[in-house]
TIMI-2910 file (N, C-alpha, C, CB; in pm, 1 decimal, decimal comma, always signed):
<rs>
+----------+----------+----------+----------+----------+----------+----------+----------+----------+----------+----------+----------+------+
!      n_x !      n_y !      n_z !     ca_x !     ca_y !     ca_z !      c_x !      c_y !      c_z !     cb_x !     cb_y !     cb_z ! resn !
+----------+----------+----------+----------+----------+----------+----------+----------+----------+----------+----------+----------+------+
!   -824,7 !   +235,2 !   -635,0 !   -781,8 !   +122,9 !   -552,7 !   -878,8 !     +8,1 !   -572,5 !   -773,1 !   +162,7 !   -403,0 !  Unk !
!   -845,8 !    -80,8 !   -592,5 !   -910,3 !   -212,1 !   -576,9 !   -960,4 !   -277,1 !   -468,6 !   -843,0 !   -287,6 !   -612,6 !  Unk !
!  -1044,7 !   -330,0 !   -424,4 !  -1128,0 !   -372,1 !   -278,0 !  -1058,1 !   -483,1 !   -263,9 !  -1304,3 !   -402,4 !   -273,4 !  Unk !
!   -983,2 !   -577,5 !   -317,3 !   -908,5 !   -694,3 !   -312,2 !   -779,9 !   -639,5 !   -226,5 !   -875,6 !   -756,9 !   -467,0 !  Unk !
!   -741,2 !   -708,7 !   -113,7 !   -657,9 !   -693,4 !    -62,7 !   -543,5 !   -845,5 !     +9,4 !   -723,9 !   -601,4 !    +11,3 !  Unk !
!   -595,2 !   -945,2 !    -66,9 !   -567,3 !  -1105,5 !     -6,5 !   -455,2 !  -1151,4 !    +28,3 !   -595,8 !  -1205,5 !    -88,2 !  Unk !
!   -410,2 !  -1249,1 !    +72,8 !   -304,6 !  -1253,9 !   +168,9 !   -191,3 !  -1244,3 !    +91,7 !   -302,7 !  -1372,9 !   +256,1 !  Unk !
!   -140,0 !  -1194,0 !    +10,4 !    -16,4 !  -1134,8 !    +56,0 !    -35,9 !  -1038,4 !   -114,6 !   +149,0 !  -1270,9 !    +97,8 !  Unk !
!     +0,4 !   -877,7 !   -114,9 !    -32,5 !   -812,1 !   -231,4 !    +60,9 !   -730,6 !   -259,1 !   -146,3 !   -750,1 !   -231,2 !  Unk !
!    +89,7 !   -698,3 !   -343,7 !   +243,0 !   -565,5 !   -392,3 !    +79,0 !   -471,6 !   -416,2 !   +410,7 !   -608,7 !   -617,8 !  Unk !
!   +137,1 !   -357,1 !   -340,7 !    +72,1 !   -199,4 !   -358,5 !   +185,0 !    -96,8 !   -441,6 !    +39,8 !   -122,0 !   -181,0 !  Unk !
!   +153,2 !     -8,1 !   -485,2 !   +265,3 !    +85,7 !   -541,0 !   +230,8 !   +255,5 !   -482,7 !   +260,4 !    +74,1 !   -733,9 !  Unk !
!   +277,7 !   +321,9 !   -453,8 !   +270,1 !   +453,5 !   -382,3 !   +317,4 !   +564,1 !   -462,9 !   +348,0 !   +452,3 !   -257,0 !  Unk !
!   +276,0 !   +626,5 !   -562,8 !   +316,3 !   +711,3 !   -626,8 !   +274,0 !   +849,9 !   -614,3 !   +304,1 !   +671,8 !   -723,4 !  Unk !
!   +382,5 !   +911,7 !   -554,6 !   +352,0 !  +1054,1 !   -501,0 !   +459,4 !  +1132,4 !   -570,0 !   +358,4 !  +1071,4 !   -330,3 !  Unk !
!   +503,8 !  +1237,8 !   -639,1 !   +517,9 !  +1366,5 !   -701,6 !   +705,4 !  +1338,4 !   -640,8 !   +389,2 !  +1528,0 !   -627,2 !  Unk !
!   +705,1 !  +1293,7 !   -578,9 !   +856,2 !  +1295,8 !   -505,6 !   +956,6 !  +1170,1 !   -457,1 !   +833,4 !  +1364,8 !   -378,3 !  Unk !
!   +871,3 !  +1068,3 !   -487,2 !   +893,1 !   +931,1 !   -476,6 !   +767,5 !   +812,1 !   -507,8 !   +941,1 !   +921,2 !   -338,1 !  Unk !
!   +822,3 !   +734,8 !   -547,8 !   +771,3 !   +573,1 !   -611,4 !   +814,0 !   +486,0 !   -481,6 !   +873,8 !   +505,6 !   -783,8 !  Unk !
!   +675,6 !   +366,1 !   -419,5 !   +786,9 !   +312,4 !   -366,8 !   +669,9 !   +164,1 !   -369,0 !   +867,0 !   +396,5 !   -202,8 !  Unk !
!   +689,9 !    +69,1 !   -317,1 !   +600,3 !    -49,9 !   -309,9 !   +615,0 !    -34,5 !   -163,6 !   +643,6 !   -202,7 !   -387,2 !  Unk !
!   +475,9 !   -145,0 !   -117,3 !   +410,1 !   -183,5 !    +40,4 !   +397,8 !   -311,6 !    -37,0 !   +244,4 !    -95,2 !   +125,5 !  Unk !
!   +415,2 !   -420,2 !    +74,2 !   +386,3 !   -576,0 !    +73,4 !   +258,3 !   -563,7 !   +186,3 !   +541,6 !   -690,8 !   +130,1 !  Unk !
!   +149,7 !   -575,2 !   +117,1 !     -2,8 !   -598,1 !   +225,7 !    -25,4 !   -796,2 !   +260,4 !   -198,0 !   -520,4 !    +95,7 !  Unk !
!    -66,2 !   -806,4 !   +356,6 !    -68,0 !   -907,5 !   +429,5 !   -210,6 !   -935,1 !   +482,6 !    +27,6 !   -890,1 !   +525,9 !  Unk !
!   -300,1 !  -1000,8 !   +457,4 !   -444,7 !   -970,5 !   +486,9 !   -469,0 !   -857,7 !   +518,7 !   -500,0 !  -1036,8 !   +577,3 !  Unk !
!   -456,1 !   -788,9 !   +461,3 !   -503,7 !   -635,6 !   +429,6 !   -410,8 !   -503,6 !   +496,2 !   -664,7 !   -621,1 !   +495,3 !  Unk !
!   -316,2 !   -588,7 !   +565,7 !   -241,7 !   -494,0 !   +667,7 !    -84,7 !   -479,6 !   +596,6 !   -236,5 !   -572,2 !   +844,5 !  Unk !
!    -55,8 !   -352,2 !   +640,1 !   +105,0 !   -324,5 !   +537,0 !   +196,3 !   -410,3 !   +651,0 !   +180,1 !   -100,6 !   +511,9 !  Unk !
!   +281,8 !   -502,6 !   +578,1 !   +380,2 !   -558,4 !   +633,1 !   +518,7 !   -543,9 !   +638,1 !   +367,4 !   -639,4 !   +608,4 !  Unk !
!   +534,8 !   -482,6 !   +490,9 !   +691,4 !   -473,3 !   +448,3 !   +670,5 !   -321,0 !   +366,4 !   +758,3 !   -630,3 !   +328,4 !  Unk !
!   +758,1 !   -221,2 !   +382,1 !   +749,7 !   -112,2 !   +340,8 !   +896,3 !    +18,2 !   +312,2 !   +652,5 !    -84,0 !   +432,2 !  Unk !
!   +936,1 !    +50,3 !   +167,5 !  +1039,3 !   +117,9 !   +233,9 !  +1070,9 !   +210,8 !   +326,8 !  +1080,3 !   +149,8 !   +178,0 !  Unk !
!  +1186,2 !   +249,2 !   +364,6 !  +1178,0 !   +338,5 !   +425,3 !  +1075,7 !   +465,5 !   +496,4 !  +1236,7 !   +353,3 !   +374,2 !  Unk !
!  +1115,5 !   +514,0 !   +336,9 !  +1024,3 !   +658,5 !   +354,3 !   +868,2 !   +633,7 !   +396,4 !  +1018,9 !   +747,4 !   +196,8 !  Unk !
!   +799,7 !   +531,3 !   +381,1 !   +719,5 !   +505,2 !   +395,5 !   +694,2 !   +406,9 !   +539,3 !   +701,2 !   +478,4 !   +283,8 !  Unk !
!   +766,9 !   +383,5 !   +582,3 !   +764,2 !   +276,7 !   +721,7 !   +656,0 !   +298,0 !   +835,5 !   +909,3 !   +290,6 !   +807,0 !  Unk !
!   +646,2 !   +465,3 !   +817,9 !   +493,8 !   +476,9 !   +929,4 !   +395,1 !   +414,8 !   +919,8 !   +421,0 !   +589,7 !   +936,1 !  Unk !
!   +394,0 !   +345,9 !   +781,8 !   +282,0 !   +286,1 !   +749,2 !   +263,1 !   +131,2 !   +801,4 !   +276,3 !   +298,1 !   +608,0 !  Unk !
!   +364,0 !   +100,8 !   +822,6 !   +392,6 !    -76,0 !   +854,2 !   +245,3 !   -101,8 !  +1019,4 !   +653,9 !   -107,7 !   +938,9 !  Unk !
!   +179,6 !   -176,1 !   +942,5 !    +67,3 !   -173,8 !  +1053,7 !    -16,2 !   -142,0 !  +1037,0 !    +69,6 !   -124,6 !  +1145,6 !  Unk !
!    -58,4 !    -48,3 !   +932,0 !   -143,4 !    +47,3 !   +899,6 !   -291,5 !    -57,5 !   +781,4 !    -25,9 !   +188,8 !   +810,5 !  Unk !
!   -417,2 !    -85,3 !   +823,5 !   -487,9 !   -143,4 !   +681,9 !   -484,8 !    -70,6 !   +580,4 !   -624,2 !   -171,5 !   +685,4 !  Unk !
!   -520,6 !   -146,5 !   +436,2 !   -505,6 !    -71,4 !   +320,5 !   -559,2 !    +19,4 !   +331,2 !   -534,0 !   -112,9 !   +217,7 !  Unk !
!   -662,7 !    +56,6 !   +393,6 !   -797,7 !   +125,7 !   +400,6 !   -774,2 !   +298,1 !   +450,2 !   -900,0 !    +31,8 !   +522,9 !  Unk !
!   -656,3 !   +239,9 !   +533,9 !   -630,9 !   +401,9 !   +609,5 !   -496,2 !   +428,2 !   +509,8 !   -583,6 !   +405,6 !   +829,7 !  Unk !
!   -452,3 !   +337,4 !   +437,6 !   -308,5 !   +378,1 !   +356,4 !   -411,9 !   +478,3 !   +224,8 !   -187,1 !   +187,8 !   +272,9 !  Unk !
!   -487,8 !   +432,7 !   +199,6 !   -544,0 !   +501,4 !    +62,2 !   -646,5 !   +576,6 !   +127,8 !   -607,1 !   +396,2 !    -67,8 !  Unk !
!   -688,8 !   +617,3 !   +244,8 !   -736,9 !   +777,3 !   +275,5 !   -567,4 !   +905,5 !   +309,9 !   -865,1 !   +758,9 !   +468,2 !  Unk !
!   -497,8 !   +802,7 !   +346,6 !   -400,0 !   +895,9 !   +325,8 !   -316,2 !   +908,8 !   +215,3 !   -331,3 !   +889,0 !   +412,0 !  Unk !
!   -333,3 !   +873,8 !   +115,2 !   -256,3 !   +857,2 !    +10,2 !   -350,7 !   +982,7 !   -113,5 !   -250,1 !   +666,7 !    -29,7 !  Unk !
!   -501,2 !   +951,1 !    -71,1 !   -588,4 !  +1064,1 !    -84,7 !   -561,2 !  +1177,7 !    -43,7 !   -688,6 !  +1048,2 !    -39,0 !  Unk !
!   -533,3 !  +1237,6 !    +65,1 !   -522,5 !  +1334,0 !   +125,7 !   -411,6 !  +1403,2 !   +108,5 !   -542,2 !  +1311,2 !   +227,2 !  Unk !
!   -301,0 !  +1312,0 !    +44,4 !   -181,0 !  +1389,1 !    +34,4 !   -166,8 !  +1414,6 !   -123,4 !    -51,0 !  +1309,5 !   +102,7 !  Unk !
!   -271,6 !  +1318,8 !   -226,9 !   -281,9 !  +1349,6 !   -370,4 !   -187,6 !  +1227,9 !   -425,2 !   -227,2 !  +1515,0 !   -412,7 !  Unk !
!   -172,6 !  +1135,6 !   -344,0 !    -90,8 !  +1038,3 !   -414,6 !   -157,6 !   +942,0 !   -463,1 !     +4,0 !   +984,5 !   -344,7 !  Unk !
!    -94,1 !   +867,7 !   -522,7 !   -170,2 !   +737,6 !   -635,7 !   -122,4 !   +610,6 !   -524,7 !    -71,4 !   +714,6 !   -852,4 !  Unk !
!   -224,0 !   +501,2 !   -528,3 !   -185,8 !   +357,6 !   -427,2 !   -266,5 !   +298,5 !   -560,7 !   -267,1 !   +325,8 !   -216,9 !  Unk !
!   -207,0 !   +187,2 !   -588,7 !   -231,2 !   +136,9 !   -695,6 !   -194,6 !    -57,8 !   -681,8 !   -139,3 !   +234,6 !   -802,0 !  Unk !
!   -288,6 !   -127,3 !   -681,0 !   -250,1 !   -279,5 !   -628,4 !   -211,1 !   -346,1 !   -787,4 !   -410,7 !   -377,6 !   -532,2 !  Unk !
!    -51,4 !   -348,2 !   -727,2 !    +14,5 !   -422,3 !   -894,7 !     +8,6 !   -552,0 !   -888,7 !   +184,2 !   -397,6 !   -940,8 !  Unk !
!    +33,9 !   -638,6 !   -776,8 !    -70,8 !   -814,7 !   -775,2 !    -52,2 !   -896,9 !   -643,9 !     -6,6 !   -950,5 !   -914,5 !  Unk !
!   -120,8 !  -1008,3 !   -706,5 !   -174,2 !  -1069,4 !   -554,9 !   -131,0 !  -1213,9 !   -541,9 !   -351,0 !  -1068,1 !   -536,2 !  Unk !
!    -85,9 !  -1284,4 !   -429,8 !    -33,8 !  -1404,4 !   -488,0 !   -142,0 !  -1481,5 !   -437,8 !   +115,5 !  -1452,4 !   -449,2 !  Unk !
!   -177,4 !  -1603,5 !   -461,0 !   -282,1 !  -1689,4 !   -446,6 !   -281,9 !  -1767,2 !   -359,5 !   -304,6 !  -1749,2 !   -533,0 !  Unk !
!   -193,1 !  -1764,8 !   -261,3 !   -200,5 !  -1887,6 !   -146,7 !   -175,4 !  -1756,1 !     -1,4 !    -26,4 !  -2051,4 !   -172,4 !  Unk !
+----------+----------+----------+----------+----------+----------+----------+----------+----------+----------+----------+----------+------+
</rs>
């Protein structure tokens, strides 16, 4: 994971059973699919100890500049 988290970032969630993207928002998940929606609220910080814990990949694909 990358320590960059700036105002507004595509994350990617790759776990063994599904692919999915998070839209992060100063560091906080804003937009998220479904399967993943518990997360909406959640900082990057606690998304990638749990993304650890379950063996999944969080991976920041980019960041927009304003």
């Amino acid at each position: 994971m990358k320590s960059s988290s700036g105002p507004n970032s595509l994350w990617e969630i790759d776990a063994p059973h599904f692919n999915v993207g998070i839209v992060v928002r100063d560091g906080v998940v804003k937009h998220s699919a479904p399967i993943t929606a518990y997360m909406l609220n959640w900082k990057i910080s606690r998304v990638q100890t749990y993304c650890d814990s379950m063996g999944w990949t969080l991976t920041e694909i980019s960041q927009s500049k304003s």
